[in-house]
N, CA, C and O of each residue as an XYZ file, in Angstrom:
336
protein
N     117.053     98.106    124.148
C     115.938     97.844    125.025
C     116.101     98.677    126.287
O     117.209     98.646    126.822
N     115.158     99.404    126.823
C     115.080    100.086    128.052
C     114.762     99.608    129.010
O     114.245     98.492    128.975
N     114.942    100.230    130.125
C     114.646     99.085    131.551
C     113.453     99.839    132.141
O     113.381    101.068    132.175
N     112.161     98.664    132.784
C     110.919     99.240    133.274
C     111.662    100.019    134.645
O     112.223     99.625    135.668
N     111.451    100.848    134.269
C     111.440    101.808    136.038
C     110.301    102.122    136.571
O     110.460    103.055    137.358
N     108.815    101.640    136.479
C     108.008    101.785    137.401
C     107.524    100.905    138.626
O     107.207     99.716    138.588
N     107.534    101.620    139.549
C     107.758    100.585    141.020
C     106.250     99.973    141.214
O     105.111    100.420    141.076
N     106.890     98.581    141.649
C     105.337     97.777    142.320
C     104.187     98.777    143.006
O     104.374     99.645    143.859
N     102.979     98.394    142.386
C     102.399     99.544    143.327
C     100.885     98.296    144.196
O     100.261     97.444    143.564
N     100.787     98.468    144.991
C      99.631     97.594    146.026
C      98.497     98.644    145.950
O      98.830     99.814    146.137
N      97.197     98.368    145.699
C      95.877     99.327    145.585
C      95.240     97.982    146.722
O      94.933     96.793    146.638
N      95.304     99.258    147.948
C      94.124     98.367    148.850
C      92.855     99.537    149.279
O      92.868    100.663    149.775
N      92.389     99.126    149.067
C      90.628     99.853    149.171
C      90.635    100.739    148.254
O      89.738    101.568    148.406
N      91.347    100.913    147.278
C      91.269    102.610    145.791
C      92.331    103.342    146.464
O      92.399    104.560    146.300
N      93.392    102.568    147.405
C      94.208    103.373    147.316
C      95.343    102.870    146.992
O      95.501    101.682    147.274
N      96.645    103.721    146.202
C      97.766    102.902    145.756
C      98.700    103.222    146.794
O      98.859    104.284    147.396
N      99.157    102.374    146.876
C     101.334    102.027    147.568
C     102.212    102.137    146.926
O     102.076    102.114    145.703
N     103.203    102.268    147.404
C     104.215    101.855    146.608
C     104.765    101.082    147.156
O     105.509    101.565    148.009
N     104.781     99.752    147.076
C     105.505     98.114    147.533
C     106.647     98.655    147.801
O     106.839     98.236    148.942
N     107.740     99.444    147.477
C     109.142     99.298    148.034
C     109.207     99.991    149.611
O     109.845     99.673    150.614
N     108.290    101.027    149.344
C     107.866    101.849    150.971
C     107.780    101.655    151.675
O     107.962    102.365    152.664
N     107.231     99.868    151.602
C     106.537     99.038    152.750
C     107.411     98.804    153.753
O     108.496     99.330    153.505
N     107.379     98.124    154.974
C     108.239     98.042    155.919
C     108.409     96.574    155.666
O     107.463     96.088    155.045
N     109.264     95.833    155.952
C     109.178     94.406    156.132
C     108.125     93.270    156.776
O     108.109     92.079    156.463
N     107.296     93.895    157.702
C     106.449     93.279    158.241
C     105.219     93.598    157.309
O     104.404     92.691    157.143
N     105.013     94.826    156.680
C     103.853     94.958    155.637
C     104.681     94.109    154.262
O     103.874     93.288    153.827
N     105.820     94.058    153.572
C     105.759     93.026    152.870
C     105.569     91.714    152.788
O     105.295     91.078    151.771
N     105.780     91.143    154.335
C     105.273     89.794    154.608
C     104.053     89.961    154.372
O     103.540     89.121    153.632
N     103.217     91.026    154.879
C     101.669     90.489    154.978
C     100.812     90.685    154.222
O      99.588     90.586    154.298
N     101.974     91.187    152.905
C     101.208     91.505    151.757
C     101.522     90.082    150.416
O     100.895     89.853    149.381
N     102.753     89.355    151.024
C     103.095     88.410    150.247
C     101.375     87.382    150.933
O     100.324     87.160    150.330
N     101.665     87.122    151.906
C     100.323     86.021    152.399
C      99.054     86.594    152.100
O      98.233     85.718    151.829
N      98.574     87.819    152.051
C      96.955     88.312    151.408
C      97.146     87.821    150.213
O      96.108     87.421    149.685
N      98.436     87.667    149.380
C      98.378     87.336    147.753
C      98.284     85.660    147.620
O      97.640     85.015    146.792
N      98.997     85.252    148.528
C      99.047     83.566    148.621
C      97.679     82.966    149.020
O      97.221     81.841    148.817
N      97.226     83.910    149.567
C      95.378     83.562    150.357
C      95.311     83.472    149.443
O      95.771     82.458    148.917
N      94.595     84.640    148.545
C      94.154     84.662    147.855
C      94.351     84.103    146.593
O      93.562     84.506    145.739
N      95.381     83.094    146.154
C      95.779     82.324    145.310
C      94.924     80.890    145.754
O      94.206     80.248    144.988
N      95.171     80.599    147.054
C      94.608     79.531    147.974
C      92.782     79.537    147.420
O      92.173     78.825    146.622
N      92.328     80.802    148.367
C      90.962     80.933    148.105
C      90.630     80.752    146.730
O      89.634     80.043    146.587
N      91.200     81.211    145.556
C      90.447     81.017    144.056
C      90.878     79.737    143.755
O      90.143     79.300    142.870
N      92.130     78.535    144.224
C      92.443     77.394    143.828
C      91.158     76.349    144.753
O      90.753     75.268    144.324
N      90.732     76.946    145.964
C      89.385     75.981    146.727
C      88.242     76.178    146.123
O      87.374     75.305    146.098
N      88.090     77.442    145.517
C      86.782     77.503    144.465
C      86.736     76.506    143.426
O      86.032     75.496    143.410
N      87.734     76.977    142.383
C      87.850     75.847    141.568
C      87.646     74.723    142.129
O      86.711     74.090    141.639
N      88.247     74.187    143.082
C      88.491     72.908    143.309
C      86.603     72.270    143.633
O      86.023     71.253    143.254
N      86.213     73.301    144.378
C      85.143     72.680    144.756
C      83.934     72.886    143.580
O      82.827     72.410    143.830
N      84.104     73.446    142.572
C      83.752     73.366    141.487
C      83.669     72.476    141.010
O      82.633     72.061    140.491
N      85.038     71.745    141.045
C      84.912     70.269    140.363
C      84.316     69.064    141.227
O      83.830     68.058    140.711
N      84.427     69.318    142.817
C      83.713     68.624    143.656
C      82.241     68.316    143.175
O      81.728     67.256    142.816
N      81.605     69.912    143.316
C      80.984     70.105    143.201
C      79.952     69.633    141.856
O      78.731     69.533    141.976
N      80.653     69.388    140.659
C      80.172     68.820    139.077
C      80.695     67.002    139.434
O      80.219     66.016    138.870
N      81.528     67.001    140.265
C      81.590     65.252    139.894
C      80.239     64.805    141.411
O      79.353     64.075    140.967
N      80.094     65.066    142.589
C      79.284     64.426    143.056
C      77.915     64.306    142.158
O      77.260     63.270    142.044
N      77.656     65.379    141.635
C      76.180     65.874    140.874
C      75.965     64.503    140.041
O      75.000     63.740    139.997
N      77.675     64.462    139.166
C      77.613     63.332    138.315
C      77.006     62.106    138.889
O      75.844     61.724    138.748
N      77.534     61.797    139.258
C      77.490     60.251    140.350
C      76.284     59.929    141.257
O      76.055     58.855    141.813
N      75.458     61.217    141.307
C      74.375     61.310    141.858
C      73.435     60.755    141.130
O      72.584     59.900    141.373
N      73.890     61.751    139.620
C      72.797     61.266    138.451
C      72.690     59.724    137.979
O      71.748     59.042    137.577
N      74.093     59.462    138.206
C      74.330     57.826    137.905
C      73.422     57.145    138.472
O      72.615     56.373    137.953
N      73.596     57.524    139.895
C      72.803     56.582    140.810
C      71.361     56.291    140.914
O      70.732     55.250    141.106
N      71.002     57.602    140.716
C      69.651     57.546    140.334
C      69.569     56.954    138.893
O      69.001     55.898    138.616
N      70.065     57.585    138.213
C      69.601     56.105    136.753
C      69.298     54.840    137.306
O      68.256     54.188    137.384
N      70.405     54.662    137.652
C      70.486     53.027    138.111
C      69.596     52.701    138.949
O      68.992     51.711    138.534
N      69.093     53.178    140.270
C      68.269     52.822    140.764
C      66.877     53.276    140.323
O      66.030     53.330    141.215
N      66.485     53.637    138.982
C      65.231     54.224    138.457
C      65.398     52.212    137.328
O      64.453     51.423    137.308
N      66.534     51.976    136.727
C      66.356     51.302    136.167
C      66.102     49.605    136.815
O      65.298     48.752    136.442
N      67.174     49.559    137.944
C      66.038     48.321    139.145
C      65.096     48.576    139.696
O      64.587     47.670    140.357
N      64.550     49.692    139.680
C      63.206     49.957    140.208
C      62.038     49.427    138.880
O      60.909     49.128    139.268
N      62.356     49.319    137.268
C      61.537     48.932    136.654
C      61.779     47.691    136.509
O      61.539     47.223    135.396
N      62.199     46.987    137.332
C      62.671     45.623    137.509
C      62.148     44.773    138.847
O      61.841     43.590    138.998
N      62.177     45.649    139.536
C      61.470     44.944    140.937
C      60.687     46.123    141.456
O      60.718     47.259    140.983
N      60.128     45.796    142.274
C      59.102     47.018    142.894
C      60.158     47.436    144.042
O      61.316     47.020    144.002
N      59.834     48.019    144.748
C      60.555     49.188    145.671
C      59.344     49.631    146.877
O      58.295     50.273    146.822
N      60.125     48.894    148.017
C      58.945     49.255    149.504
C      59.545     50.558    149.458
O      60.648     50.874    149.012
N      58.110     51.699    150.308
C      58.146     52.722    150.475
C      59.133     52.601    152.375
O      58.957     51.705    153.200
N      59.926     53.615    152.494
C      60.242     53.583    153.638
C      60.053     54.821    154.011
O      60.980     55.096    154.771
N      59.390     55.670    153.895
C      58.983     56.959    154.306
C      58.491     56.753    155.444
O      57.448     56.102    155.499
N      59.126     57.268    156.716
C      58.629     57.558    158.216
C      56.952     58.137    158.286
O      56.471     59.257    158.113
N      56.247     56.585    158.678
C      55.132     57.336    159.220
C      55.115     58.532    160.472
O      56.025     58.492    161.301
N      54.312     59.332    160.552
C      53.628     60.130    161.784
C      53.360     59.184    162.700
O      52.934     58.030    162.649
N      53.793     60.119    163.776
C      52.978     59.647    165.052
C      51.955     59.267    165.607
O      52.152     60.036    166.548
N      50.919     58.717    165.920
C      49.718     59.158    166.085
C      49.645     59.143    167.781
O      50.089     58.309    168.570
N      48.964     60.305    168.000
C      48.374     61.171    169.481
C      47.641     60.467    169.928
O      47.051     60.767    170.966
């Protein structure tokens, strides 16, 4: 078995690096753009699922209150206008 000898390479804007080149303060701040960005696609998801369970529970609710509504009547509370 042979050993990979090609070095980390970082492409920021179409252009490549070579990760070992970096100075220490550009490898820190290239470890945290990667951790963001692990962060940012784990809050998408997340609010994805936020996002599909309120919907759920919404729909529930409205069932339910569509189905006591054919059970009792339902006052309108819609804000009248002012009158001038």
């Amino acid at each position: 078995m042979g050993t990979n000898n090609t070095k980390p390479q970082i492409v920021i804007d179409g252009v490549e690096y070579d990760y070992d080149t970096f100075t220490d303060q550009q490898k820190v701040m290239t470890e945290h753009v990667a951790d963001l960005e692990r962060k940012v696609n784990s809050a998408k998801f997340n609010l994805d699922q936020l996002s599909v369970g309120r919907d759920s529970f919404l729909n529930m609710l409205k069932q339910s209150l569509a189905e006591t509504a054919a059970a009792a009547p339902v006052t309108d509370v819609t804000p009248k206008p002012a009158e001038a």
